[in-house]
N, C-alpha and C positions, 0 to 999 in steps of 0.2 A: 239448652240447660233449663231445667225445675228451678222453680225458685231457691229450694235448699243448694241448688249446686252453684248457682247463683250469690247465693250468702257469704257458701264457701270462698269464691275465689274472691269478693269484696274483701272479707275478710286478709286474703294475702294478699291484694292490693295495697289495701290503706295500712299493711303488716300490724295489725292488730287482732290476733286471732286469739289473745289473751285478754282481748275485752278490757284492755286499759283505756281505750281513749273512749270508747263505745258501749254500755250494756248493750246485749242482745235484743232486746226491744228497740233501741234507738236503732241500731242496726236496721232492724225489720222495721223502721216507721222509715227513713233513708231510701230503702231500697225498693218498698211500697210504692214509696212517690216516685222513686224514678223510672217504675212501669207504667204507672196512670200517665207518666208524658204523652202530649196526644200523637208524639212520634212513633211510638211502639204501637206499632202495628206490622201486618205483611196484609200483600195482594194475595186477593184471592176469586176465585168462581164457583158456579154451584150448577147443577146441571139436575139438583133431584125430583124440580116441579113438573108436570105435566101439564098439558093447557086442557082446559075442558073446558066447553062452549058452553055459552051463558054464565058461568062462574066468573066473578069480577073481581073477587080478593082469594090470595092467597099468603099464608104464614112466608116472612121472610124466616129462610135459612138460620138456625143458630151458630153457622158457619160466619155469617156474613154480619159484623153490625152497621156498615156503613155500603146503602147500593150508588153505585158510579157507571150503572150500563143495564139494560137489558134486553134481548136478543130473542128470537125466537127461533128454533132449529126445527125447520118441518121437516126434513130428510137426514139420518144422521150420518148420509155421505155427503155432503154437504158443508159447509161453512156457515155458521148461524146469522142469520137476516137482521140488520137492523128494524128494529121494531116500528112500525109506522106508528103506532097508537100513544097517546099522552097514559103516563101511568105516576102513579105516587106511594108512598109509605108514610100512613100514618097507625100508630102505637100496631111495630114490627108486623103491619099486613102492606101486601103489597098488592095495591090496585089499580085493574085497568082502568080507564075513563074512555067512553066514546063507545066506538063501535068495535067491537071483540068479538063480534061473529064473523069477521074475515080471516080470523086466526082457525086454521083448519084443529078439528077436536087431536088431542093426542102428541099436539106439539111441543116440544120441551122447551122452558123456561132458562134460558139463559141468563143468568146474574153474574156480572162483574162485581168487586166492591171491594172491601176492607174490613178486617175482622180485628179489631182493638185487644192488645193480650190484655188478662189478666193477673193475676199473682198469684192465681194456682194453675195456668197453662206454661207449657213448655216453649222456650224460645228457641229453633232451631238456627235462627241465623244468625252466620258469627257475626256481621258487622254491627247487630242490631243487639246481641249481646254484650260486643263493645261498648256499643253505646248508651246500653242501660248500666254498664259499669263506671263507665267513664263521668255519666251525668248521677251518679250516684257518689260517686268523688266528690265533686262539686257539693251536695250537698251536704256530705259530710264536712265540708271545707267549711261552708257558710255556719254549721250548727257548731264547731270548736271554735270556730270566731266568733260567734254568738257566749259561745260556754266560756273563754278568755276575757270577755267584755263584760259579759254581765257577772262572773264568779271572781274575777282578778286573779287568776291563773298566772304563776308565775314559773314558769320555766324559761328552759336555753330557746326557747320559738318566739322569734318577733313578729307583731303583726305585719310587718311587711313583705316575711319570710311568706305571712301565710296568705298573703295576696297575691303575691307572685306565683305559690302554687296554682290559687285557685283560678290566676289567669293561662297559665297553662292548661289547667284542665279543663277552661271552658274552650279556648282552641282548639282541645283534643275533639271535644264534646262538636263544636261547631266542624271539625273535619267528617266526623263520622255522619252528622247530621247529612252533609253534602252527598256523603255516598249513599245516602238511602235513597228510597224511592219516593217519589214527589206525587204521584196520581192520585191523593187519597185527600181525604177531608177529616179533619181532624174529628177524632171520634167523643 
């Protein structure tokens, strides 16, 4: 799901698609924050560097914002080799330290990692969609609690009506969380 498609179904969650409880802004500051959670992310790898000898930095991936492995595949029938050499990423280069003339010229860069979405990438995965839906509930929970408390909003919703949703929803939120993937460092 696109952000927009995203909005959309927020919208027939929270069944506010009349924009009663929510202007569209508020919507889109809600739904913002519940992509920037440092959970939304997926696994990912990259296979597009090549090694060349004496060269010690190279650009990490715009794939990839967070590295958790790197590998070096001298043969590509093969299974790619744990990397003997210390390497690091500092401002998105990725460099070798030590001695990088035993990596034969021509060998491919294997990168594991994490690619943190954005809120103009597309989420394909539905749990991870749930759970930018689900934790995006929540915050709409906390902002009409906010909007009741601080404006003296008087309708048929007690606050405790709306604490009980919002402890439901963080259950939901904390199941979903469980089924994601754990290998990643928060971006």
């Amino acid at each position: 799901m696109n952000y927009a498609a995203l909005k959309t179904e927020l919208n027939i969650q929270l069944g506010d698609t009349d924009n009663f409880a929510f202007t569209s802004e508020e919507k889109d500051s809600i739904l913002t924050e519940a992509i920037q959670d440092s959970f939304v992310v997926k696994k990912v790898s990259d296979i597009s560097l090549l090694f060349v000898t004496d060269t010690w930095e190279y650009d990490v991936p715009s794939t990839i914002t967070v590295i958790n492995d790197v590998s070096i595949q001298v043969d590509t029938t093969q299974d790619p080799e744990t990397i003997a050499l210390p390497y690091q990423v500092v401002a998105r280069k990725l460099q070798f330290k030590g001695r990088s003339n035993l990596i034969p010229d021509g060998s491919t860069i294997f990168i594991r990692g994490s690619y943190k979405y954005t809120v103009s990438d597309t989420i394909a995965e539905i749990r991870l969609q749930q759970y930018v839906l689900k934790l995006a509930q929540i915050i709409a929970m906390d902002e009409i609690g906010i909007k009741k408390i601080l404006k003296f909003v008087k309708n048929d919703t007690s606050v405790s009506e709306i604490i009980a949703i919002k402890r439901e929803l963080e259950r939901k939120v904390s199941q979903h969380r469980a089924s994601l993937p754990r290998e990643f460092q928060a971006a």
